[in-house]
C-alpha positions as CSV (number, residue, x, y, z in Angstrom):
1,X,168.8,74.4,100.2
2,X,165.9,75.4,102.4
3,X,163.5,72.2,100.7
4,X,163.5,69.4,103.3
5,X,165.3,66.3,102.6
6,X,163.2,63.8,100.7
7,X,164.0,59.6,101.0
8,X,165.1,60.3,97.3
9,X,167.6,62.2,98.3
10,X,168.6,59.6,101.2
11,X,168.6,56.8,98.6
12,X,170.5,58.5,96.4
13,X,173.5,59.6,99.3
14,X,173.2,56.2,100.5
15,X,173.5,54.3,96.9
16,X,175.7,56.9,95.9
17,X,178.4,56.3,99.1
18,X,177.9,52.5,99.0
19,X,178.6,52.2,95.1
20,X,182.1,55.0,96.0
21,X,183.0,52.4,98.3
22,X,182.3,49.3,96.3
23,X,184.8,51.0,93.5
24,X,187.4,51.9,96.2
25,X,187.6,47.8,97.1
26,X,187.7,47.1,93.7
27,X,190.1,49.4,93.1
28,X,192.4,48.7,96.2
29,X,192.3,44.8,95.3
30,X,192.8,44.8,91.8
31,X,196.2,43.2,90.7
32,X,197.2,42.6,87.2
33,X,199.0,39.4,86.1
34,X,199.6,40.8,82.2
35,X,200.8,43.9,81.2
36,X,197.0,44.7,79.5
37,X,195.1,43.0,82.6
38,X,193.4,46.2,84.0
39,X,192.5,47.5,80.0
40,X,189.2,46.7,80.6
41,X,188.6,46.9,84.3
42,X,190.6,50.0,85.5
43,X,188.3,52.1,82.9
44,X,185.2,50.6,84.4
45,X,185.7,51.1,88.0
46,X,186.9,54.5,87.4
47,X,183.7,55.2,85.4
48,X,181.6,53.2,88.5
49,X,183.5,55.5,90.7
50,X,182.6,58.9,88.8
51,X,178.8,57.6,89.0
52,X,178.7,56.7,92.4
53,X,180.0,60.8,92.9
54,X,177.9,62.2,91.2
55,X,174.4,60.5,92.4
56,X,176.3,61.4,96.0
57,X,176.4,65.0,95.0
58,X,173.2,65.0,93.1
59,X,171.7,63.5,96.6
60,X,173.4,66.3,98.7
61,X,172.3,69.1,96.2
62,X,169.0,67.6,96.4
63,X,168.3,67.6,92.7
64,X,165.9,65.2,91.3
65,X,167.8,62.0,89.0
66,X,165.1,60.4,87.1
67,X,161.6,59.2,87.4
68,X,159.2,61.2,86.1
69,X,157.6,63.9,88.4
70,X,160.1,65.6,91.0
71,X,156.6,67.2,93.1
72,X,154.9,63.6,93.0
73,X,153.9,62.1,96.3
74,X,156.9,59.7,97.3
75,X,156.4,56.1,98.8
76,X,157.8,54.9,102.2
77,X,161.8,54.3,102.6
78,X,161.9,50.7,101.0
79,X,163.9,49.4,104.1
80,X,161.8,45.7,103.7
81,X,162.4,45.5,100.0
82,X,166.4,46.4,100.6
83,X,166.7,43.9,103.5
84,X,165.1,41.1,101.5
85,X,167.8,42.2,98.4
86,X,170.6,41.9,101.0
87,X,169.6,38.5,102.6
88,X,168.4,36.7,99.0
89,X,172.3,38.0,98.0
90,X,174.2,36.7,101.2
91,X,171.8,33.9,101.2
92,X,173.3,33.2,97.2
93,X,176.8,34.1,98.4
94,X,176.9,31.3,100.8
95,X,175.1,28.6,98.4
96,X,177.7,29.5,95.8
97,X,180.0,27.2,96.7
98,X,177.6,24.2,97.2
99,X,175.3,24.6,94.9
100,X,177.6,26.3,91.6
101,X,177.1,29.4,89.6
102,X,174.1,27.5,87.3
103,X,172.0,26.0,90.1
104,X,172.6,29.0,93.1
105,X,172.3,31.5,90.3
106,X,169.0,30.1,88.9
107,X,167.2,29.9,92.1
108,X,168.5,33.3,93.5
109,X,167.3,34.6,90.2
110,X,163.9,33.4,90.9
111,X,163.4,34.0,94.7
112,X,164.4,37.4,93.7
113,X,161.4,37.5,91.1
114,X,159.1,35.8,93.4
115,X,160.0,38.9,96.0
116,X,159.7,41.8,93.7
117,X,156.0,40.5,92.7
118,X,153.1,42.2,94.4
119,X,150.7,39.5,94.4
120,X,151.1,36.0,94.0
121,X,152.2,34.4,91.2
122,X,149.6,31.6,88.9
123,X,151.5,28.3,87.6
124,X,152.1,30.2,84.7
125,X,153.7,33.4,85.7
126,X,156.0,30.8,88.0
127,X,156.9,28.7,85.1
128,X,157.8,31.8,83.1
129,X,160.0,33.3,86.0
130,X,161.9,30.1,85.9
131,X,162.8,30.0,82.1
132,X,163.6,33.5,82.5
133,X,165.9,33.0,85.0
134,X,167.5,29.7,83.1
135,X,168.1,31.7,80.5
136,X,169.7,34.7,81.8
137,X,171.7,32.7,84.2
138,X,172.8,30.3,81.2
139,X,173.6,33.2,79.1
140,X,175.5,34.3,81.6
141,X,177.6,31.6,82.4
142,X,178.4,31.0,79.0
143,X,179.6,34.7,78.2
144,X,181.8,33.8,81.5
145,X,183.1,30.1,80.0
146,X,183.3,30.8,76.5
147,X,183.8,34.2,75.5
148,X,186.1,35.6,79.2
149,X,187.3,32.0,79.6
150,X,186.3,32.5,83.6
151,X,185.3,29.3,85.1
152,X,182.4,29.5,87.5
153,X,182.0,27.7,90.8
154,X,180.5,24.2,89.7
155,X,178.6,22.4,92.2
156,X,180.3,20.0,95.5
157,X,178.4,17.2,94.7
């Protein structure tokens, strides 16, 4: 291991300890009312678990997961991008209950689009963010209410 440590290999330790630790709290917490109530989800946090591992070890062994070119020139840590992720999803968390899944979900989706854009957006790329997002977050919520039979938060008002 005598390369240096790239900010791949950071975001890869760093996504891979954070996603371990998001499956340990699943894991920890899960409680099953039925006797087939973890068929689907103990298989699926064991398998997040095993993925969150092995990008870990991947990052430590410094070996290159994805992209295309391991000897290409590498961009700055994306710190500002990450904390704008992390504020648009406690910033969602907390409308949740306010606002419901639909209407929180909808306008998270879009300030999230609006964020990952590089320039800004015409009345036509802004009117196409928002169907996109009303449609994946209505897809969404109706997998949840009619297929899982999970109701969603619905709005306070």
């Amino acid at each position: 291991m005598d390369t240096p440590m790239t900010n791949t290999d950071r975001i890869n330790i760093a996504v891979g300890v954070v996603t371990v630790g998001i499956a340990a709290a699943f894991w920890i917490q899960r409680s099953h009312t039925t006797e087939f109530g973890g068929a689907w989800a103990d298989p699926i946090i064991i398998i997040f678990g095993a993925l969150g591992v092995l990008l870990l070890v991947l990052g430590v062994l410094r070996r290159h997961v994805g992209g295309t070119d391991a000897d290409e020139e590498e961009d700055a840590l994306p710190v500002r991008g990450l904390v704008t992720a992390g504020v648009l999803l406690v910033a969602w968390i907390a409308a949740l209950p306010f606002l419901g899944y639909v209407l929180s979900g909808v306008v998270f989706f879009l300030f999230t689009a609006l964020a990952m854009r590089r320039s800004r957006p015409g009345i036509r790329g802004l009117l196409l963010d928002v169907l996109i997002a009303a449609v994946v977050v209505g897809a969404v919520y109706l997998v949840f209410t009619e297929v899982l039979y999970v109701r969603l938060p619905g709005p306070a008002f």
